[in-house]
C-alpha positions in Angstrom: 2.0 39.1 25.6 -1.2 37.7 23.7 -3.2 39.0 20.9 -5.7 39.3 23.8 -3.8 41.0 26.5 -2.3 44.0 23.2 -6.1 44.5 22.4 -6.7 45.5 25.8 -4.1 47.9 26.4 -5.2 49.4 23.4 -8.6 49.6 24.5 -7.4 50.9 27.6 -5.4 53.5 26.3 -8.5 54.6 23.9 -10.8 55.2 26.8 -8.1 56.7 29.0 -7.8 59.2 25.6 -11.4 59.2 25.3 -12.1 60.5 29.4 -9.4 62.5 28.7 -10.9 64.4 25.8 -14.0 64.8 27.9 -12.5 66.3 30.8 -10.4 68.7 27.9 -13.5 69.7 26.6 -15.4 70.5 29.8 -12.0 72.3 31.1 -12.6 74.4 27.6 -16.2 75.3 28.2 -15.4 76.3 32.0 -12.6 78.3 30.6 -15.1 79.9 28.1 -17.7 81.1 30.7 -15.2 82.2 33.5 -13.5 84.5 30.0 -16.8 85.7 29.5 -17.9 86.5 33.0 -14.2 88.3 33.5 -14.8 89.8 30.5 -18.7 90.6 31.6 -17.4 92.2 34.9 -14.7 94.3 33.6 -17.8 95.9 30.9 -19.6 96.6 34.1 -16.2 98.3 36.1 -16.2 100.6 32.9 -19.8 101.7 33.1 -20.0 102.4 36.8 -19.1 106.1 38.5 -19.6 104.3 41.9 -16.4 103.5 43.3 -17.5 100.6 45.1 -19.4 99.1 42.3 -15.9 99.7 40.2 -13.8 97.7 42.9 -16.3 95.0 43.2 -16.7 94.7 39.8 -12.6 94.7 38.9 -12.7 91.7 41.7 -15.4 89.8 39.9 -13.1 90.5 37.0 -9.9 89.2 38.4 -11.5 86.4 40.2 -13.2 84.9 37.1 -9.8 85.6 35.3 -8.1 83.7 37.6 -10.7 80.7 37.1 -10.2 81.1 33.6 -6.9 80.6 33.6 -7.3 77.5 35.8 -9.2 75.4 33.3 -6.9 76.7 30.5 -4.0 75.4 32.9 -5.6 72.2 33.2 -6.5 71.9 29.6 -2.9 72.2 28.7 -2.3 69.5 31.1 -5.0 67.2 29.5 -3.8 67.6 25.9 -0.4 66.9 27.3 -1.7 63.8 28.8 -3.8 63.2 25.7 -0.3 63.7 23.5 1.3 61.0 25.8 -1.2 58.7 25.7 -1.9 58.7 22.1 2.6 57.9 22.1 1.4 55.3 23.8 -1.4 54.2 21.6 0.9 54.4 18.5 3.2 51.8 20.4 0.7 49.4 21.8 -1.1 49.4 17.9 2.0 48.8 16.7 2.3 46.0 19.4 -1.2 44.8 18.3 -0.4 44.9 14.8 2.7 42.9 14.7 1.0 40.1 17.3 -2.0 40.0 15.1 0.2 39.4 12.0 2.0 37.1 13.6 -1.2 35.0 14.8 -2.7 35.2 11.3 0.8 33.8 9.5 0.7 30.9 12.6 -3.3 30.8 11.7 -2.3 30.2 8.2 0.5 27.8 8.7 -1.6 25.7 10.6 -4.6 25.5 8.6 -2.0 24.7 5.4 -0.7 22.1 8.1 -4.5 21.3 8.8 -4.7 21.1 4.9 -2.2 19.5 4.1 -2.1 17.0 6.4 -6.5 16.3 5.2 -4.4 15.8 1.8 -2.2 13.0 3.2 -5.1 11.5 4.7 -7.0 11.5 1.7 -3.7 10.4 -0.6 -3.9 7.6 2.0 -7.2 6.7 2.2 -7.2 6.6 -1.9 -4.0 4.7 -2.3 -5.5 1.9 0.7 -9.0 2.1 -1.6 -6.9 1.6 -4.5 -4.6 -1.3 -2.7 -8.0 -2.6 -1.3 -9.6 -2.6 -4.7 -6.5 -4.5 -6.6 -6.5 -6.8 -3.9 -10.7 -6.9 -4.3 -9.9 -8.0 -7.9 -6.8 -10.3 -7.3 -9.1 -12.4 -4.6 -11.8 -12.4 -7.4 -9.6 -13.5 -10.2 -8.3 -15.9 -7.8 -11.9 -17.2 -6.9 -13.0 -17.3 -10.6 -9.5 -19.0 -11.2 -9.8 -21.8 -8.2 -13.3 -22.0 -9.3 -12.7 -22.6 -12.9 -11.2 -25.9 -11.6 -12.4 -29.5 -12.5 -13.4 -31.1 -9.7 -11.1 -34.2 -10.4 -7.6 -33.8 -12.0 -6.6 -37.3 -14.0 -2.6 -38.0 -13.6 -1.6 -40.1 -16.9 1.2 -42.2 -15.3 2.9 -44.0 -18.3 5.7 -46.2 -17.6 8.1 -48.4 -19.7 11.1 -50.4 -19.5 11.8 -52.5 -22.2 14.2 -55.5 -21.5 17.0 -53.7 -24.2 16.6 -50.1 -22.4 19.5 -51.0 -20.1 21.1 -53.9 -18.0 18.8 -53.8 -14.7 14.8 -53.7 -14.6 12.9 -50.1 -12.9 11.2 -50.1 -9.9 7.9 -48.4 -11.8 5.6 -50.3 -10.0 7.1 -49.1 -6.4 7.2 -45.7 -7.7 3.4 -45.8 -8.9 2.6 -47.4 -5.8 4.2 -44.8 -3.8 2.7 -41.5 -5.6 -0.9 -43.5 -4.8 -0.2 -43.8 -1.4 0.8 -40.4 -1.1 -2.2 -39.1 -2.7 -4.4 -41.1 -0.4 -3.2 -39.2 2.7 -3.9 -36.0 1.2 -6.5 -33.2 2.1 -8.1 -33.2 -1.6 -7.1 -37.2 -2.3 -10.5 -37.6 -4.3 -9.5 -34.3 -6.4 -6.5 -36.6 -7.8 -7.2 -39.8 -10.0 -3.8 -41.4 -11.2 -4.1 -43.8 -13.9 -1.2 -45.7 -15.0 -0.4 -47.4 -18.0 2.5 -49.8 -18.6 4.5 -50.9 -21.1 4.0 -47.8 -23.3 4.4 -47.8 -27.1 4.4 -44.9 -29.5 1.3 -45.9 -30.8 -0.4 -45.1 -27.2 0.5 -42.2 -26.7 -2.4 -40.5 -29.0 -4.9 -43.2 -27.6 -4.3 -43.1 -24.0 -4.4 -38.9 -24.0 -7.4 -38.8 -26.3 -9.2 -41.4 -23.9 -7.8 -40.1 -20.3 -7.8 -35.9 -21.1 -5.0 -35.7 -18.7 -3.8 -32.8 -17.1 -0.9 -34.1 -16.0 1.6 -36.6 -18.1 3.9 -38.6 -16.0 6.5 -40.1 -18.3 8.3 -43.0 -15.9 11.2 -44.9 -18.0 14.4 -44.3 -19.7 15.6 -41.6 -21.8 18.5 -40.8 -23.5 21.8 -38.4 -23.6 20.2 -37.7 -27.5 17.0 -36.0 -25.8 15.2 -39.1 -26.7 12.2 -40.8 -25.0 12.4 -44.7 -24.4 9.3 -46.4 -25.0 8.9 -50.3 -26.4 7.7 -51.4 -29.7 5.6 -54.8 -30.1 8.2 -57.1 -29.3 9.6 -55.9 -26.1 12.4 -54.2 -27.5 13.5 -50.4 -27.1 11.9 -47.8 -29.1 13.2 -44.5 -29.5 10.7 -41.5 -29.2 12.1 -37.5 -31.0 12.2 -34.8 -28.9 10.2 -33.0 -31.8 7.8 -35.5 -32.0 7.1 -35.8 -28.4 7.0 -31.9 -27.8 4.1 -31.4 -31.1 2.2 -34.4 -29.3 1.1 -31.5 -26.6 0.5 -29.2 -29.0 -2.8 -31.6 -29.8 -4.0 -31.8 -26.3 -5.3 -28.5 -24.2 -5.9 -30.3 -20.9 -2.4 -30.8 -20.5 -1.1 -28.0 -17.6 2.1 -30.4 -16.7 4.3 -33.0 -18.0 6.9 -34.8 -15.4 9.6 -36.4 -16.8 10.6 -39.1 -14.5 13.9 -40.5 -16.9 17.1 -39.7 -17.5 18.3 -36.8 -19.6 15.0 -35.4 -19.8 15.7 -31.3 -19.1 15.7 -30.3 -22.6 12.5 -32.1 -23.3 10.9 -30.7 -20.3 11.8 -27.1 -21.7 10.9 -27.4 -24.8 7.1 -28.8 -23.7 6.4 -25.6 -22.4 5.7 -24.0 -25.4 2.5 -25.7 -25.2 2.1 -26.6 -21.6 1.8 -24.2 -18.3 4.9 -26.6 -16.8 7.3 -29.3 -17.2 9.9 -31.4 -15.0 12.8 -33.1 -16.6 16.0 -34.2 -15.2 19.4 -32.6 -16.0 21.3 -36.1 -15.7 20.8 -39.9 -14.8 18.5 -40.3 -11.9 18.3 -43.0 -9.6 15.4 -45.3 -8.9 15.6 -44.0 -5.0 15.4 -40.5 -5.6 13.3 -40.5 -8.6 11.0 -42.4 -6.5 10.9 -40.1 -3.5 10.9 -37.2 -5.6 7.6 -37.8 -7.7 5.6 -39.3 -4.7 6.6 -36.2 -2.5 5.9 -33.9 -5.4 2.0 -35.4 -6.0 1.6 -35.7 -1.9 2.2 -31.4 -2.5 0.0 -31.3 -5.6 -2.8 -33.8 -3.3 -2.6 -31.2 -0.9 -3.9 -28.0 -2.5 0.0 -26.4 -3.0 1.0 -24.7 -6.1 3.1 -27.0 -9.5 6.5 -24.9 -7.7 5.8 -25.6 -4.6 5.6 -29.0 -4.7 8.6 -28.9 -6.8 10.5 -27.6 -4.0 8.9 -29.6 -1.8 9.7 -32.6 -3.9 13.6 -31.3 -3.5 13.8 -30.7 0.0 12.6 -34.9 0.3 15.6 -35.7 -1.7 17.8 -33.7 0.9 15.7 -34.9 4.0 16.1 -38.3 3.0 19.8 -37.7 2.4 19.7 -38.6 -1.3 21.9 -36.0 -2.9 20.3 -35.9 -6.0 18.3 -32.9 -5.1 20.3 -30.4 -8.1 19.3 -32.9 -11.0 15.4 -32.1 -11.4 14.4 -28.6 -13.3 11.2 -27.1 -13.4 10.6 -25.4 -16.4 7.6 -22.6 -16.7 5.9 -21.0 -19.6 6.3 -17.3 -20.5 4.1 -15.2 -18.4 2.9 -17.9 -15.7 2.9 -17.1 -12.4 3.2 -19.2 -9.3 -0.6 -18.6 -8.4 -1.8 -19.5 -11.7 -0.2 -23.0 -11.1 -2.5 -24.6 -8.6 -4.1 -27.9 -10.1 -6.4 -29.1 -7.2 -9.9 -27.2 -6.6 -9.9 -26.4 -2.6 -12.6 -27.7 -1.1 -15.7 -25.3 0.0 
């Protein structure tokens, strides 16, 4: 049964107790007055010399004696009935009791459950508010980031290929005129200027960053198994370009964000540029004039269109393998230490 249902059966039983008490106590007093009216009559009997005064007296007597001992009768009944019923008050309390506890313990449990659960909810809600608010910042670092854009990136595209470099001329001016093409057809194609410069000596190098600001450097050429970059000297002949040297040149120039090394044997030069620079592409072996050309014009169509420096990277690979060149292993991106992915977008979005 209920808590409900227990408390009235003990309420029941405590008015049955409570009528019964009444009747007991009215039984009493009617037992009291018939004893003293007995009692009353007999005095009477004694004082009389009248013999029927004496017998009707003794009968008032015995009469009231009798009624006397008919309440006392049913007062011993009543207290019997009140002994019961109070039995049966003990057992239903005990009944209530128990129910009660029980309904309290299941009250309790399911206000901790109630509690608990409000604790969840608010661990939830905090941790989401918390998520929210990271995510808050992220989108406004990312804003200030994208916003801290220049409107117009400048691509330095230098190329050289002296007549003593190797046995067959470069295609530079198909691979320049590719990347341009590419970059026309691109969402943010005014965001992109590419200027190239041919026949690169030494001596430009310093003159053509200092005049440009770049923020990319597109070395297009030769290089060498010795991690050396081939430029020209003044006669047309090959010049040969240190690894040291050309790394400190970047050192000079904060603009810089990428240099792309579109020659041969170019990987650990590429590496060693990012101590300076954000990234830098180099080639882990000979490349061919195909592949180095679909490569770079696929991987500034990426840049043209909004994408991240490694995304257009992988981009620039998956060309190589949808135009069947199989070339795709031999260029390496190279990162600095601490750069993430989203810090690597060159092009401003447009508003």
């Amino acid at each position: 049964m209920s808590v409900d249902m227990y408390r009235r059966q003990v309420t029941q039983i405590l008015d049955g107790i409570a009528k019964a008490m009444d009747q007991k106590a009215k039984e009493v007093q009617k037992a009291a007055d018939a004893g003293k009216k007995s009692l009353a009559a007999r005095s009477a009997a004694n004082k009389t010399s009248t013999t029927s005064i004496l017998q009707s007296k003794l009968r008032e007597a015995s009469r009231y004696a009798e009624e006397q001992a008919k309440h006392e009768r049913e007062v011993a009944k009543l207290e019997k009935k009140i002994a019961d019923e109070q039995k049966k008050l003990g057992t239903a309390q005990g009944r209530l009791d128990s129910e009660e506890t029980k309904a309290l313990k299941k009250r309790n449990e399911e206000q901790k459950r109630q509690q608990d659960a409000q604790q969840m909810q608010l661990r939830t809600m905090k941790s989401s508010l918390m998520q929210h608010e990271v995510l808050h910042r992220e989108t406004i670092a990312r804003v200030d980031l994208l916003s801290a854009l220049p409107e117009q990136i400048v691509v330095a595209f230098f190329a050289t290929d002296p007549a003593t470099a190797s046995d067959r001329r470069l295609l530079l001016d198909e691979e320049v005129r590719e990347i341009q093409q590419k970059i026309r057809l691109s969402d943010h194609r005014d965001a992109v200027k590419l200027e190239s410069r041919w026949a690169l000596r030494s001596g430009d190098i310093l003159q053509y960053m200092n005049e440009l600001g770049p923020t990319v450097v597109h070395f297009s050429g030769h290089g060498t198994n010795q991690d050396e970059l081939v430029l020209q000297d003044r006669n047309g002949d090959a010049a040969f370009v240190s690894l040291a040297s050309l790394v400190g040149t970047f050192e000079l120039f904060d603009s810089v964000r990428l240099v792309f090394f579109n020659t041969c044997h170019s990987y650990n030069q590429a590496a060693a540029c990012t101590q300076y620079v954000d990234a830098a592409i180099g080639m882990n072996q000979e490349i061919g004039d195909t592949a180095a050309r679909v490569f770079a014009s696929q991987f500034y169509s990426a840049i043209g269109f909004g994408k991240s420096i490694p995304n257009a990277f992988r981009q620039a690979k998956n060309a190589l393998m949808l135009e069947g060149i199989p070339e795709d292993s031999t260029p390496e991106l190279h990162l600095r230490s601490g750069i993430e992915e989203s810090d690597l977008i060159l092009v401003k979005p447009k508003v």
